[in-house]
C-alpha positions, 0 to 999 in steps of 0.5 A: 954061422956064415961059414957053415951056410957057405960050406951047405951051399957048396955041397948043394951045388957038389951033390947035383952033380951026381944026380944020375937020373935028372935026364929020366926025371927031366923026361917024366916031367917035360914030356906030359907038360909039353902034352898038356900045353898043346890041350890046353892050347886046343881049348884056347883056340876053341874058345876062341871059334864061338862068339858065345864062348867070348860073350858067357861069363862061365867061359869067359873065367873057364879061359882065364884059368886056361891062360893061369894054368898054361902060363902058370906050367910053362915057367914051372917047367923051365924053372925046373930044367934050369934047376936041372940042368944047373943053369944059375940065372941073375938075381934080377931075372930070377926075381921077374920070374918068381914074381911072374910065378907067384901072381899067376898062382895067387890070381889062379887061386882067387879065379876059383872064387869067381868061378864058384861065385859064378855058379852059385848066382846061375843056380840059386838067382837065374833070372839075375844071373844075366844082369850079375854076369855080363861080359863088363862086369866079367871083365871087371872083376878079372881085372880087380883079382889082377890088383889083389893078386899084385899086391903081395908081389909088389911088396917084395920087389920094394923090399928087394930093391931096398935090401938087395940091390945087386945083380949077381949070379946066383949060387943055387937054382932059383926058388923062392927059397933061395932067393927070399932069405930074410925073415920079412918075406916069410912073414909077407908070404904067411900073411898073403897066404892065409888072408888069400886062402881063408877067403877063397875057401870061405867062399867055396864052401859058402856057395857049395853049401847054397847050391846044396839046399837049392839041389834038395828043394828043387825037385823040377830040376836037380841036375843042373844044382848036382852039376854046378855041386860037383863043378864047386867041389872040384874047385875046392879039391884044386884048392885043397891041392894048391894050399898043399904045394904051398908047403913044399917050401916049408917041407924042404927047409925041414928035411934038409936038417934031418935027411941027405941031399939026394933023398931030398931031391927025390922027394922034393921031385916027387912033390912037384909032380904031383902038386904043382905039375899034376893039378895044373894039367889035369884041372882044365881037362876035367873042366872042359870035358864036363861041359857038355856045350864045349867038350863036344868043339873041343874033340872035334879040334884036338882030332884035326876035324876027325870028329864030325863038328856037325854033331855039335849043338854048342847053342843048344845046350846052353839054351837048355841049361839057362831054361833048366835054371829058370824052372828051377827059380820058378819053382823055388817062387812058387813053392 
């Protein structure tokens, strides 16, 4: 048995050689990646030019998704292009960068949770939403999906230095897959997964559903209830999408029995594409172009001042939501 891993092993590492279109696909992927990271720079960077942008919780979370999904594409990539272009890194780094990868994705994903949570309170408790959503309880709720996020990570640095001490180079290109052989760390990751993403979809639905019944029974203001629908919705699909890239592991052991190398390179190149690549860069686009207070700062910095910023009303429009919310709290009182 040891052998024939051995003699797979060896033709894994013969087969990429001959992949005649890694230069094209390394193209593909790096080039709007690298579009993307200067997006996603422009709206750290907007963020960073109002106060009230640093002081509401909703930004407050908006720009940690931007740092997870910046970071998160970042070493995506350079893990693909060492993955390319045969770079065999040490056990040791490989391990510091699947650990970084894996918190930075599972805290990303528990992130949609709080920005739902965030919603759900500013449509359904308006006039608690200030006291639920100051900048320390933002911050502190940050800090503790860091803590759950670090968990599962933790457990598989202490299992790797028990079983695996050595530092060698290694044969494959480094992945999870590769790297987390034994059977304890499918068990770990399964377990993590499943307690993560039950709790992050029980609390999506749970607050789309909320918002739902308030966008029916307050006809003073349903709009702002559609919106903040809509904004949940978007955070399930993203959801939906991460749970799917989650797969690919478990797609690529099985294809590998029944398929030739290179036509699962190709579709492993195609799953990584669309559902870690695309989601990762389009998710803060549409985020930051659906608020009406932000896009507007946002353009007039990405167009290098083209776009005149005076047209700009950031306060007003966010004094014209929290007023929105609060006739539709009124209106739920009264009725």
């Amino acid at each position: 048995m040891s052998n024939l891993n051995d003699s797979k092993l060896n033709l894994t590492q013969t087969s990429l050689l001959f992949d005649r279109d890694a230069p094209v696909k390394t193209f593909l992927t790096v080039t709007p990646c690298v579009i993307f990271l200067y997006v996603n720079g422009v709206m750290l960077y907007t963020l960073r030019k109002k106060a009230v942008f640093q002081e509401t919780s909703r930004y407050i979370l908006f720009g940690h998704m931007l740092w997870l999904d910046t970071l998160n594409l970042f070493m995506s990539v350079v893990l693909f292009v060492c993955a390319v272009s045969r770079i065999f890194i040490m056990k040791n780094v490989c391990l510091i960068l699947l650990v970084a990868a894996t918190v930075l994705f599972q805290v990303s994903t528990l992130n949609l949770a709080l920005m739902s949570l965030e919603r759900y309170v500013a449509i359904c408790f308006p006039l608690r939403h200030a006291d639920f959503t100051t900048y320390k309880k933002t911050k502190m709720a940050i800090a503790v999906v860091w803590m759950i996020g670090l968990s599962q990570c933790l457990s598989e640095i202490i299992i790797f230095c028990t079983i695996d001490s050595t530092n060698t180079a290694m044969n494959l290109f480094c992945s999870r897959t590769t790297l987390f052989r034994q059977q304890v760390y499918k068990t770990l990751d399964i377990a993590f997964t499943c307690i993560y993403f039950v709790t992050v979809c029980f609390t999506i639905i749970f607050t789309y559903a909320s918002i739902a019944v308030v966008a029916k029974t307050a006809s003073c203001d349903r709009m702002s209830a559609k919106k903040a629908n809509k904004t949940v919705l978007l955070h399930l699909i993203q959801l939906c999408l991460g749970s799917v890239s989650l797969l690919i592991g478990v797609i690529q052991e099985a294809m590998y029995v029944y398929i030739d190398y290179m036509t699962m390179v190709h579709i492993m190149y195609f799953c990584f594409v669309v559902f870690i690549i695309f989601p990762k860069c389009l998710s803060p686009l549409i985020y930051g172009l659906r608020d009406q207070a932000f896009s507007c700062l946002f353009k007039y910095y990405f167009t290098f001042g083209l776009k005149r910023q005076n047209s700009c009303h950031t306060e007003k429009h966010l004094v014209s939501e929290d007023v929105k919310n609060n006739l539709t709290h009124n209106f739920l009182i009264a009725t």
